[in-house]
C-alpha positions, -999 to 999 in steps of 0.1 A, spaced: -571 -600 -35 -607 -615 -30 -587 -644 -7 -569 -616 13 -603 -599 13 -623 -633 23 -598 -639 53 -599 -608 68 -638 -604 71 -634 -643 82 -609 -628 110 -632 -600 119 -661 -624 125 -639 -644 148 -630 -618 166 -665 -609 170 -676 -641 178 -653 -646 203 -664 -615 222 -701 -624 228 -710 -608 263 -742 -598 274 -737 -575 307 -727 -538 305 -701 -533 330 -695 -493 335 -660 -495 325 -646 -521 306 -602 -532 301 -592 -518 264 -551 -523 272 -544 -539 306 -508 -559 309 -494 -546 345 -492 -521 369 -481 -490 348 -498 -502 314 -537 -501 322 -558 -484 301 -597 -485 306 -629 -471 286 -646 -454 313 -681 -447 298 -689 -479 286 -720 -478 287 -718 -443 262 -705 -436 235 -664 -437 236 -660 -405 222 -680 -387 251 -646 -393 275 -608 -401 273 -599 -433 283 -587 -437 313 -559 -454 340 -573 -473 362 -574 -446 389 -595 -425 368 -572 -398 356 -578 -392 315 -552 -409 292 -543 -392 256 -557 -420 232 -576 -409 206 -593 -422 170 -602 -402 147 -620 -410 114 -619 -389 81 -643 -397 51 -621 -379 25 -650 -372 -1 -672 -357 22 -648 -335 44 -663 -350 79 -644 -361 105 -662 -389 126 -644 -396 164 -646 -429 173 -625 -431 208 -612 -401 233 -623 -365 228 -603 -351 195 -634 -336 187 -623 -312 212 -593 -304 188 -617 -295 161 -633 -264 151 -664 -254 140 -661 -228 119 -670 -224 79 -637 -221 68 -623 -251 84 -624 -273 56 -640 -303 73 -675 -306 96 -673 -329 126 -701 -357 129 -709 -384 149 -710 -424 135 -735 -446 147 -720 -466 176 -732 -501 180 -716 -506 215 -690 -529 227 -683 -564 241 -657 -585 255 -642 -618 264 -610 -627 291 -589 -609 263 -602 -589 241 -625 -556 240 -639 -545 206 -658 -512 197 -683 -515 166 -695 -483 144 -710 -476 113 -698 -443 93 -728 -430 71 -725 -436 35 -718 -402 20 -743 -382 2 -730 -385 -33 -721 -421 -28 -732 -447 -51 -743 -471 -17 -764 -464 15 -746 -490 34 -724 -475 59 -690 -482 65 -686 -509 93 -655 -504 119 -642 -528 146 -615 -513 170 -603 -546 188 -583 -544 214 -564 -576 228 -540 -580 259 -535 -617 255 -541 -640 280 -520 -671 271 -520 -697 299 -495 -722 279 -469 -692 276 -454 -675 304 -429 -658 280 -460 -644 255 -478 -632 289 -446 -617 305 -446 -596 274 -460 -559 284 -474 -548 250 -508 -552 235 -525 -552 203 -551 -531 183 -564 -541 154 -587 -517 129 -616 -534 109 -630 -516 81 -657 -530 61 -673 -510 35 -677 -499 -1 -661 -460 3 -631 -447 13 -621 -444 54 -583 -429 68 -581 -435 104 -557 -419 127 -545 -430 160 -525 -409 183 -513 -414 226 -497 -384 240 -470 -384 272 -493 -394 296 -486 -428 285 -451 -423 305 -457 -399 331 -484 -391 355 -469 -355 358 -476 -338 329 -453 -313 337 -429 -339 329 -408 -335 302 -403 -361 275 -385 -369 245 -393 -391 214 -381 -402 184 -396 -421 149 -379 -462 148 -378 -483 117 -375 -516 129 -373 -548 102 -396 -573 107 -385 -597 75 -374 -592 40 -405 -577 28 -417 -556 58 -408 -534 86 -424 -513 115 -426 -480 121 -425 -472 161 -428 -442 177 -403 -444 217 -418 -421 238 -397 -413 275 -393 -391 300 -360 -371 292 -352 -376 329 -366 -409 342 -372 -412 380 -368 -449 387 -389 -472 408 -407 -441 413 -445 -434 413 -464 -404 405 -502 -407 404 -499 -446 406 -479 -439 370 -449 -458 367 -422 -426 358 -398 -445 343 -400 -469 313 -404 -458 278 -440 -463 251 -437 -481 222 -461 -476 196 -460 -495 166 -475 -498 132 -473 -518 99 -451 -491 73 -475 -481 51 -490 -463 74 -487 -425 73 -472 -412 107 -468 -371 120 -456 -362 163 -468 -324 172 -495 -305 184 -525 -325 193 -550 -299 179 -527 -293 146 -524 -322 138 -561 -334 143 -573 -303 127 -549 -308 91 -560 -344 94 -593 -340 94 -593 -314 67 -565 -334 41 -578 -369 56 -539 -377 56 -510 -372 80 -481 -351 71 -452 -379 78 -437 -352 101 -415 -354 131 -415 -326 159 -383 -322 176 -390 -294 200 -391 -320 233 -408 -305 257 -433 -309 289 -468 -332 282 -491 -305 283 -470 -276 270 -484 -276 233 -493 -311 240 -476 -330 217 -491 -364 201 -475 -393 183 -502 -403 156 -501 -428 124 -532 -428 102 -542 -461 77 -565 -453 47 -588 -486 38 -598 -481 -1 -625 -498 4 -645 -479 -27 -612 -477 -52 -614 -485 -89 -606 -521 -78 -631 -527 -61 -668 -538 -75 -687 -505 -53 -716 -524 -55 -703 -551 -28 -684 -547 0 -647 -545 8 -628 -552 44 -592 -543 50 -575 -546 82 -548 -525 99 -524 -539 128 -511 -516 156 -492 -524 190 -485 -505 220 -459 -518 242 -447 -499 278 -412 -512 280 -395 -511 319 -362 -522 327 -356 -528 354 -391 -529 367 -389 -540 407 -363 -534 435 -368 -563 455 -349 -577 486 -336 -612 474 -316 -637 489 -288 -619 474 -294 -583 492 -318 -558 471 -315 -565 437 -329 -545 403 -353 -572 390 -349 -574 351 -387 -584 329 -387 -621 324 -389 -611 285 -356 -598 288 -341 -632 286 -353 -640 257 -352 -610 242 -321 -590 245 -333 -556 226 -366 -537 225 -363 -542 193 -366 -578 191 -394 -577 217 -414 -553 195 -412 -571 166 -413 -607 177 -448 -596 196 -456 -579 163 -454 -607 141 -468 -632 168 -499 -613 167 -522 -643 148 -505 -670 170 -514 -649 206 -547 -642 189 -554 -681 189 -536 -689 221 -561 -660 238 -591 -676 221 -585 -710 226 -586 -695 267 -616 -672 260 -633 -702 248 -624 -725 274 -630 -704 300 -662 -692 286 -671 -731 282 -661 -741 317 -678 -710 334 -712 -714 314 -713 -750 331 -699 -741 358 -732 -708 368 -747 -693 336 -738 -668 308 -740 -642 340 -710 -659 353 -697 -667 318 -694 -628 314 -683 -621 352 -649 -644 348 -639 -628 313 -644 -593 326 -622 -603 358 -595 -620 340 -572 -586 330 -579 -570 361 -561 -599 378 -534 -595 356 -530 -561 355 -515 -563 387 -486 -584 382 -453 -583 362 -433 -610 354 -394 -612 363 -369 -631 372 -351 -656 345 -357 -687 331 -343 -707 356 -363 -690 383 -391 -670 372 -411 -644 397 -442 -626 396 -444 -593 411 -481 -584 422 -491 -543 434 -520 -545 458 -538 -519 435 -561 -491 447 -562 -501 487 -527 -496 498 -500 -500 470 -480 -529 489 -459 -553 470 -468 -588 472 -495 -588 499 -503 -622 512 -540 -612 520 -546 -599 484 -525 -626 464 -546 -654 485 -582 -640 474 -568 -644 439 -552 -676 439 -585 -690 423 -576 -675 391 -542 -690 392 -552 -724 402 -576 -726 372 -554 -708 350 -521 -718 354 -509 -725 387 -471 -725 379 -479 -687 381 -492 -691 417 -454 -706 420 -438 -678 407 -466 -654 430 -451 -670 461 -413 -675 454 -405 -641 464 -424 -641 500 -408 -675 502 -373 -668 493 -373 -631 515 -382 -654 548 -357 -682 539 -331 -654 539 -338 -644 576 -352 -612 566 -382 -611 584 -379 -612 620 -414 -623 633 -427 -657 634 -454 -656 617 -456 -647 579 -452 -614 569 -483 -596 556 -469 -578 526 -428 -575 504 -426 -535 509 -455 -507 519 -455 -494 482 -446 -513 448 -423 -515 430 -404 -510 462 -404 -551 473 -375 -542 503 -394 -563 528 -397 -548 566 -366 -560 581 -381 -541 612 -408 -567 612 -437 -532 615 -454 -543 583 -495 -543 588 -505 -566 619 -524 -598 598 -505 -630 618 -534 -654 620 -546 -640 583 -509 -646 567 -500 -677 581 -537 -691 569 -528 -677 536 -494 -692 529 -505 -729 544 -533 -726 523 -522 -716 492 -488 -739 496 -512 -771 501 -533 -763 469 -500 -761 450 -486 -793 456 -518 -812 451 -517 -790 412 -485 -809 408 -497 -838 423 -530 -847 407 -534 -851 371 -569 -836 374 -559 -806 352 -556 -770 351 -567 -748 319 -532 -743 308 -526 -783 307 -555 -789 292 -548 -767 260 -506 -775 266 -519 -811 258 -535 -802 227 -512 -816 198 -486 -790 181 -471 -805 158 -463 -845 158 -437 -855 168 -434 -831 194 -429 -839 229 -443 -814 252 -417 -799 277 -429 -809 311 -416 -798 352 -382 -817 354 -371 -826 391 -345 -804 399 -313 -807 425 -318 -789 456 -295 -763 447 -315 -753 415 -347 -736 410 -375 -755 413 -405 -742 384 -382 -732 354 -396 -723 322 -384 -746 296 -396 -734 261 -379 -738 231 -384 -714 210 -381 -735 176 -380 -767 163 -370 -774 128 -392 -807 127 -423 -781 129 -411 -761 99 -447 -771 80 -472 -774 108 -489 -744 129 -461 -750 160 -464 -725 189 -432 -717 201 -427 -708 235 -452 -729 254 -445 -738 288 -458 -779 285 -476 -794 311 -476 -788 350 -498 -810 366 -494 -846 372 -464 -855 354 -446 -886 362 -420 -863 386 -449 -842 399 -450 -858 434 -411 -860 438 -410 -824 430 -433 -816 447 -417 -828 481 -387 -814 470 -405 -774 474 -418 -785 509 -388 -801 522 -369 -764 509 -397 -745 527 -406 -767 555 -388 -748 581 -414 -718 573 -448 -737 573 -436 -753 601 -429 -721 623 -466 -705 609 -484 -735 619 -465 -733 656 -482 -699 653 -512 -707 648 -512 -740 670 -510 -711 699 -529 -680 689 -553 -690 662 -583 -711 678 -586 -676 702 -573 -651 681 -565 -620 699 -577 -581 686 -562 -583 654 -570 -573 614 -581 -598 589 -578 -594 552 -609 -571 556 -588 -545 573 -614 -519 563 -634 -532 584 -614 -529 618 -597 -547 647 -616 -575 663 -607 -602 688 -621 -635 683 -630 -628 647 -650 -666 638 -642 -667 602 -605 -661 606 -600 -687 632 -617 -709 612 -589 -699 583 -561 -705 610 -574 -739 618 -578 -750 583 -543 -739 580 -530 -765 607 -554 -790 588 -528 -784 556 -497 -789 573 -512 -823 586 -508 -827 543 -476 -808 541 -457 -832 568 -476 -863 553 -459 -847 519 -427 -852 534 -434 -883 551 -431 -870 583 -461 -893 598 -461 -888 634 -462 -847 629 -483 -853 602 -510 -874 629 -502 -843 658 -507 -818 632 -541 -836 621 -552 -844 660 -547 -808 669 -570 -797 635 -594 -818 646 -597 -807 682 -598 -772 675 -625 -779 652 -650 -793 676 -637 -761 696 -643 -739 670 -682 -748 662 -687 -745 699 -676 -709 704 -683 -697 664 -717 -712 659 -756 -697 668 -767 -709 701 -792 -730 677 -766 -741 654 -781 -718 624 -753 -701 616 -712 -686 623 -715 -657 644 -692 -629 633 -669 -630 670 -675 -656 695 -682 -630 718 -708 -611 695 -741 -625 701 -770 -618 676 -737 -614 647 -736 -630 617 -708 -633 590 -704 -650 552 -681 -678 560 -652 -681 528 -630 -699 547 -653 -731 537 -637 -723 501 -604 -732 518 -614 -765 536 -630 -775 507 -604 -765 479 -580 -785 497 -601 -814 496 -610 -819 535 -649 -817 526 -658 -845 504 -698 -844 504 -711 -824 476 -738 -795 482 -774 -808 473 -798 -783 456 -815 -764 476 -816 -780 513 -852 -782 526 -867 -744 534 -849 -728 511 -863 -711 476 -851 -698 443 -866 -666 454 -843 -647 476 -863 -626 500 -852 -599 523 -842 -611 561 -874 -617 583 -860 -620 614 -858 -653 617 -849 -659 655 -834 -643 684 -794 -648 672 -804 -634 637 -801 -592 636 -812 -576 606 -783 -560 578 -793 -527 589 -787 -526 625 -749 -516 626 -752 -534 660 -717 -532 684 -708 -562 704 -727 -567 732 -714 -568 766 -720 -592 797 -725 -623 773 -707 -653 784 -673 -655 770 -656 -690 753 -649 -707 778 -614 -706 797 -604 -742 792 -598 -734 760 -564 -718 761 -548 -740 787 -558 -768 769 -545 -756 736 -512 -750 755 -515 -782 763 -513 -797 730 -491 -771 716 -464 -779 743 -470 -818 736 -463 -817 698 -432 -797 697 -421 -818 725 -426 -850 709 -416 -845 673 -378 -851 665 -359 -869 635 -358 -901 652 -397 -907 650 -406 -888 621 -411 -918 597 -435 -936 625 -470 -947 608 -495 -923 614 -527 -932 633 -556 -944 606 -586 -928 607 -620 -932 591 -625 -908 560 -649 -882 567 -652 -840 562 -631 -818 581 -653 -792 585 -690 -808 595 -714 -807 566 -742 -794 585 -720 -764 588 -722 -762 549 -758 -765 548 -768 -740 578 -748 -714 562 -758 -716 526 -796 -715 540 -793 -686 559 -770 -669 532 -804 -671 513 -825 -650 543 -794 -620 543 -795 -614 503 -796 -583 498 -804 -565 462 -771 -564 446 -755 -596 466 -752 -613 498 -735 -590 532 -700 -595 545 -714 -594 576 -740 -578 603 -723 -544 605 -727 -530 571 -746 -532 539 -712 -537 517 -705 -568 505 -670 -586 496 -673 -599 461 -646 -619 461 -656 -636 492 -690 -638 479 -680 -658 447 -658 -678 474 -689 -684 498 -706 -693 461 -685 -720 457 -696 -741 484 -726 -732 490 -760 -750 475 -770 -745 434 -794 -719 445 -774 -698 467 -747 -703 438 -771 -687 415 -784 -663 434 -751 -648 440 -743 -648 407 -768 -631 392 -771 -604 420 -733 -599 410 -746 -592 370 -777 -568 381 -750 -550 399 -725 -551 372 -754 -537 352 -768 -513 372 -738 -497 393 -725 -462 385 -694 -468 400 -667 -451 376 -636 -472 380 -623 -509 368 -647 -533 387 -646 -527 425 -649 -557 449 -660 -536 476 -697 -523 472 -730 -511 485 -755 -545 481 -784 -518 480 -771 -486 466 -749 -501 445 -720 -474 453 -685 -476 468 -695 -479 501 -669 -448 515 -640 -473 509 -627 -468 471 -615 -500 463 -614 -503 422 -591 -525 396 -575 -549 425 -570 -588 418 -586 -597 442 -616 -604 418 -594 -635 409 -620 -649 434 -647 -646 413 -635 -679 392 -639 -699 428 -662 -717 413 -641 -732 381 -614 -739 405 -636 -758 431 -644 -782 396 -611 -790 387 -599 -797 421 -610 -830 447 -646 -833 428 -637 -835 394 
């Protein structure tokens, strides 16, 4: 007993430990896996029992804790409102109180809540009892299967020297987001091994309304909530059942089988755990810890419609193969729970390493807090042989697989684990190869509302070309160089850590052409590991394995065809783009937009790579020429008139705009000379925009374009037919494999551009971060982090820790926004909240294991 005892205080420090964070975010993940299973503490800077938790859209989720002290009739919530249950009346049998909370922290995976229950009068101890509600959602880098898996884990620390029953109970909201939906439910026993077994309350809608949405919810798919057996467990009324719980300090072990509605008699689904922590076996003059282990697991199958190769097809969860019941999903995940516990923490600690390095414990805290919410956006499909990720552009629109929104957080995923950036393109990749997209240039999203990925066969999908095709040529580049460097990525670094000798770690196996090119191969046993910690299902390394390059010229040569046709695109329309949307759609139509031409011409820069990838050397050199032309181009019409900084249009005098696409040129390696500190002028001290010269207009002017300037001039689209015209003349089979033309190394994009920029980033700062440009006061955070990246140590800083006062200080109520007020602090009109776009924010880390390293 003392040993059991010993190890689980040991586990509860670890966890706490492990979840060292010093900002106080206003709402903060507690279980976050996908698109329909995202539950957030919305008060976190309160006390959780002041509010329900929450979906990410705000709307109040049935999840409550309840504590009883048994000797002292008082019932003490810890999470949700079941106080609301309660009455106060003489004859109740039980007085409600309040513990002393001792507020919560966080790292990538886990969220933990910390209380102290008052010793009761008549106890032999003052010390109160101590009690951790830890919530994980596992991020595992080395396995896709562990991650594909959409359940979560909440563990119950008690430490103490009297007696504490908790009770946890969800209601139907967990299935629905119409609570006049009706829903059924029933009690499982499901074996875990010889000696143990779960109890699991299902929870559905009786009549489930599939790839359907209401309120964002998911209404189809079925909870699972799951706990060890000898827990006590009682469905019913919500107030009943708190009410008799908190009078008896027990449930009744009671099943309700009057189905009905989710807010007719709301029904709950509870299980309580008593800790004796002040029984006759125990010394009650020291303490005593017990533990308790529940899971809660949203279970959808299918969970997309997506428009495949194959026609529109019901896309199965990835789990599913190696799964085949919800049974064996539930308790596999159950009794994994100490080997995902280590897989998240050996991430949480690497991350919180790298990032701490990388900025500061500001930026330390930023990347964990952003790491779920990228996450939470995606569902993993597909099969072994040819995994997919599915990805809801949350909160701004609800497409499927938006290119504009997948490319902001392709940081993440390159730092992470960039097979997942794989599996993020396949299906835009796959849907064009098919011939189902009938414009040339990428499409901008996989279906106007998730899970609904049926493409827009009438090519009307939103009007992005230059944005898309920058996008896919972009991200496509930065994968291939992840499988051909052997600079590393998170998930090979800890892959490589030894798992049990002899074990040879799986690794990316070149595949025919007729066969999917980023399997999963993970065995899930081997009998030579019978005595030594093995993980099972881990991916193996990605990067730089000995078939890494031939592999990777095996994807372009399958996908060539499309980045050649977006480059054509943007050979022709993006040096000049015309009135179009970038990413920042909110924003409006503009022609001429600086930063997204700049974005477009990187692009061509990458297929310069892709056809050198190939071997293709003379499109390779044309591709590179035309780069390099439009480049010269591009400063001429983008820049100041004294060469300060990027105007936001060419045609927009006195403009300015945060320049991210630098983050691309230099993530692909085209900019080789590092950032200095700060470049002479500038200051660790941020000030507020003086007006620095006749091309600089202040943040608050909300200036229009101005008229009667001197346009670009008009040489420049003849000539750019000109060169269009000559490459796709010139190239044919017969002179691909001619040597390219050798050139002297130097950066792409000019330094001084780097420089300008990152010092006059320094004169815009504004309060809570740096602009996205001269028209409002909101600022981009993703692009900011981006912008961050490249710019000098200072600036770096500075961005960062504007980023934490705001994080601090903002009374914005929903999972961390990306779009916000620099000086109020506010949504800024546009609500954008819990998007994964904030995958951005780990720019930096990714910048550091790419070309610099």
């Amino acid at each position: 007993m003392a040993g059991h005892v010993a190890s689980l205080v040991a586990a509860a420090l670890a966890v706490g430990t492990a979840c060292a964070s010093t900002l106080t975010p206003p709402t903060l993940p507690l279980t976050v896996r996908n698109p329909y299973f995202s539950t957030w503490l919305g008060n976190a800077r309160d006390v959780p029992w002041n509010k329900w938790p929450m979906f990410y859209t705000g709307q109040e989720i049935g999840f409550s804790v309840l504590a009883s002290v048994p000797s002292s009739n008082l019932a003490y919530p810890l999470l949700g409102r079941p106080q609301d249950s309660l009455e106060a009346r003489p004859d109740a049998g039980y007085n409600v109180s309040f513990p002393n909370y001792r507020g919560a922290s966080y790292d990538a995976s886990t969220t933990n809540l910390t209380y102290e229950i008052p010793s009761p009068s008549h106890s032999n101890t003052s010390e109160p009892v101590e009690i951790v509600l830890s919530f994980l959602s596992p991020i595992t880098p080395t396995s896709t299967v562990r991650q594909s898996i959409p359940a979560t884990y909440l563990s119950i620390y008690a430490s103490g020297s009297f007696d504490v029953v908790l009770s946890v109970d969800l209601n139907g909201l967990w299935v629905s987001g119409d609570t006049s939906s009706e829903i059924e439910w029933q009690l499982e026993h499901f074996e875990l091994d010889s000696n143990r077994s779960l109890k699991t309350w299902m929870v559905k809608r009786r009549s489930e309304a599939l790839f359907t949405e209401h309120w964002d919810r998911g209404e189809w798919g079925t909870l699972a909530f799951s706990a060890p057996s000898d827990v006590h467990y009682e469905s019913g009324n919500a107030a009943k059942i708190r009410q008799r719980f908190s009078r008896t300090g027990v449930l009744q072990n009671e099943n309700d089988s009057n189905f009905r509605s989710i807010m007719d008699d709301e029904p709950v689904f509870a299980f309580s755990k008593t800790f004796n922590l002040g029984s006759s076996v125990h010394d009650t003059s020291s303490k005593s810890s017990e533990s308790t282990l529940f899971t809660i697991a949203h279970i959808q199958d299918p969970v997309v419609q997506y428009a495949s190769s194959r026609g529109l097809t019901n896309m199965r969860p990835l789990w599913k193969s190696y799964f085949l019941t919800d049974e064996a999903m539930i308790t596999y995940h159950y009794k994994d729970f100490e080997k995902a516990k280590k897989l998240a923490a050996d991430y949480s600690d690497r991350l919180a390493e790298d990032a701490f390095k990388s900025g500061s414990h500001n930026y330390r805290d930023i990347v964990a807090l952003s790491a779920r919410q990228v996450l939470g956006a995606t569902s993993f499909s597909g099969t072994p042989d040819n995994p997919l990720i599915f990805l809801k552009e949350i909160s701004s629109n609800g497409n499927c697989q938006t290119v504009d929104v997948i490319f902001p957080s392709f940081p993440f995923f390159l730092y992470t684990n960039p097979r997942w950036l794989a599996y993020l393109l396949e299906p835009l990749l796959e849907h064009q190869l098919s011939g189902q997209y009938p414009n040339r240039y990428s499409m901008h999203d996989l279906g106007a509302h998730f899970p609904n990925e049926t493409g827009h066969p009438d090519g009307r999908d939103e009007y992005m070309p230059v944005e898309e095709c920058g996008d896919m040529l972009i991200m496509g580049l930065s994968l291939v160089h992840s499988l051909q460097r052997g600079d590393g990525s998170v998930s090979d670094g800890l892959a490589a850590k030894p798992l049990c000798a002899p074990a040879k770690a799986t690794s990316v196996v070149v595949r025919d052409r007729d066969e999917s090119y980023f399997p999963l191969s993970v065995p899930a046993s081997l009998s030579h590991c019978e005595h030594d910690p093995y993980i099972d299902y881990n991916d193996g390394v990605w990067r730089g394995t000995p078939g890494g390059k031939k592999l990777a010229k095996q994807w372009v040569d399958r996908t060539y065809i499309l980045w050649k046709q977006w480059t054509k695109y943007l050979v022709d329309f993006s040096l000049e783009p015309e009135n179009q949307l970038s990413t920042d759609d909110f924003a409006g139509w503009l022609a001429n937009q600086t930063n997204l031409a700049l974005k477009g011409i990187v692009g061509i820069k990458a297929m310069s790579e892709l056809a050198g990838v190939m071997e293709y050397h003379t499109e390779q050199a044309q591709y590179a020429n035309i780069s390099e032309t439009y480049i010269k181009k591009w400063e001429e019409y983008g820049m100041s008139r004294d060469g300060g900084h990027a105007k936001l249009a060419y045609h927009w005098y006195g403009s300015w705009t945060t320049l991210y696409s630098l983050f691309a040129d230099s993530i692909l390696c085209f900019h080789s000379t590092k950032m200095d500190a700060n470049p002479p002028g500038t200051s660790s001290k941020i000030p507020h925009h003086p007006g620095l010269e006749v091309d600089v207009p202040t943040a608050h002017s909300g200036q229009q374009p101005l008229t009667g300037h001197r346009k670009p001039s008009k040489s420049g689209p003849s000539w750019r037919r000109t060169i269009s015209s000559y490459i796709f003349r010139t190239t044919s089979s017969s002179n691909k494999n001619a040597k390219p033309t050798q050139s002297s190394p130097k950066d792409f994009i000019p330094h001084h551009i780097y420089t300008a920029q990152s010092h006059f980033y320094s004169l815009v700062m504004q309060r809570y971060g740096l602009p996205l440009d001269s028209r409002h006061l909101y600022t981009k955070s993703d692009w900011a982090f981006e912008v961050g990246s490249v710019a000098s140590p200072a600036v770096r800083k500075e961005i960062i820790d504007r980023h934490a006062v705001w994080l601090n200080e903002t009374r914005t109520d929903k999972p961390m926004t990306d779009l916000y007020d620099t000086e109020t602090s506010e949504f800024p009109g546009v609500t954008f909240y819990a998007r994964p776009v904030v995958g951005a924010h780990f720019a930096m880390l990714a910048m550091e294991r790419s070309c610099w390293n």
